[in-house]
N, C-alpha and C positions, 0 to 999 in steps of 0.2 A: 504494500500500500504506500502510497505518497503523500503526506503529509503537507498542505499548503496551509500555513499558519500567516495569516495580514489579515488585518483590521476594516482596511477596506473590503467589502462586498461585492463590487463590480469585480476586483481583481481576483480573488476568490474563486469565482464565476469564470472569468477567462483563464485563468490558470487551468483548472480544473475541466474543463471543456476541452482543453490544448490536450491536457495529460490523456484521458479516454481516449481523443483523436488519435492517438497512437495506438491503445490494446491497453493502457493502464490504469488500475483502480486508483481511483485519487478521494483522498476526503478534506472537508477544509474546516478551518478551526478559525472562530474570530479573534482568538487571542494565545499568547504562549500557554496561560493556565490553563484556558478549555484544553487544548493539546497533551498535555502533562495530564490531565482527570480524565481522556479519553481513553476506555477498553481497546480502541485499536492500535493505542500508543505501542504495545509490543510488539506489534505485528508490520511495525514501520520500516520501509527498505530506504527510503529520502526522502529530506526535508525540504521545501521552498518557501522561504520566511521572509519576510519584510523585514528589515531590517530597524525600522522605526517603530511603534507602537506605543499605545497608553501603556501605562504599567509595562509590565515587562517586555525588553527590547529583543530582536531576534539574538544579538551579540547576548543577552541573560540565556537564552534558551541554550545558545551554546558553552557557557556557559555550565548550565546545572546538567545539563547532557553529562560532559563532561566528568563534572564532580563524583555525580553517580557510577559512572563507568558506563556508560553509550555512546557509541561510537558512529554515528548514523552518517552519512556521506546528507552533507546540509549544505544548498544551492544561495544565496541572500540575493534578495532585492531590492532595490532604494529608489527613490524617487529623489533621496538626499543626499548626494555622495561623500565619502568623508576619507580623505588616505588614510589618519589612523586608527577610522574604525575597520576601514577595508583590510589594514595590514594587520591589525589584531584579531579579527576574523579567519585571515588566511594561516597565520602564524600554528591560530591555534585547529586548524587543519578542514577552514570550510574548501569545498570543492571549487568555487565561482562565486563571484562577488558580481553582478548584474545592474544595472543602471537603467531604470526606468526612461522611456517603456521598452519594455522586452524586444530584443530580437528573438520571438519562439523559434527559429531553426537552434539559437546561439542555446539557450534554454534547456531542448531536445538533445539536441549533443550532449548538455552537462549531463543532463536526465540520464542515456544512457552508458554515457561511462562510469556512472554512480551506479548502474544497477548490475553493471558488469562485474565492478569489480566487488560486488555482496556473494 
């Protein structure tokens, strides 16, 4: 399953329409904690987060990932770019740092080199 965790609803929406377009199950979460309390959280092969959000920010999700020991191949998206959250992001081993609005080929590529290498 693919987890797309952003706050926006439109984006949510096309992310998740993108990911099926291909053959893959996607579920969306309006925030990092819905994601974290969801039953399909174990069952998660990548992440596509926003990078920004009320309360906690996709960099927290990666983050408490982390902390706990999950290792999840996690894609971010921003509408708001930032080198040192991009490099603190990458450092601590996201897949793709992404800048709104998406290139979905650029997207699909990260998608499946994340699912390959599970």
């Amino acid at each position: 399953m693919i987890a797309i965790v952003d706050d926006d609803e439109a984006v949510r929406v096309a992310m998740k329409s993108l990911v099926r377009s291909v053959g893959h199950h996607a579920s969306t979460f309006a925030s990092v904690q819905e994601f974290l309390k969801s039953k399909q959280f174990s069952n998660t092969s990548c992440i596509i987060t926003d990078l920004q959000m009320p309360g906690l920010s996709g960099l927290d999700l990666q983050d408490l990932l982390i902390a706990r020991g999950h290792r999840f191949p996690i894609i971010f998206i921003t509408g708001h770019p930032d080198e040192n959250e991009r490099t603190r992001a990458m450092k601590a081993g996201a897949l793709a740092f992404l800048i709104k609005p998406i290139n979905h080929h650029q997207l699909l590529d990260h998608l499946e080199k994340a699912l390959k290498a599970n």
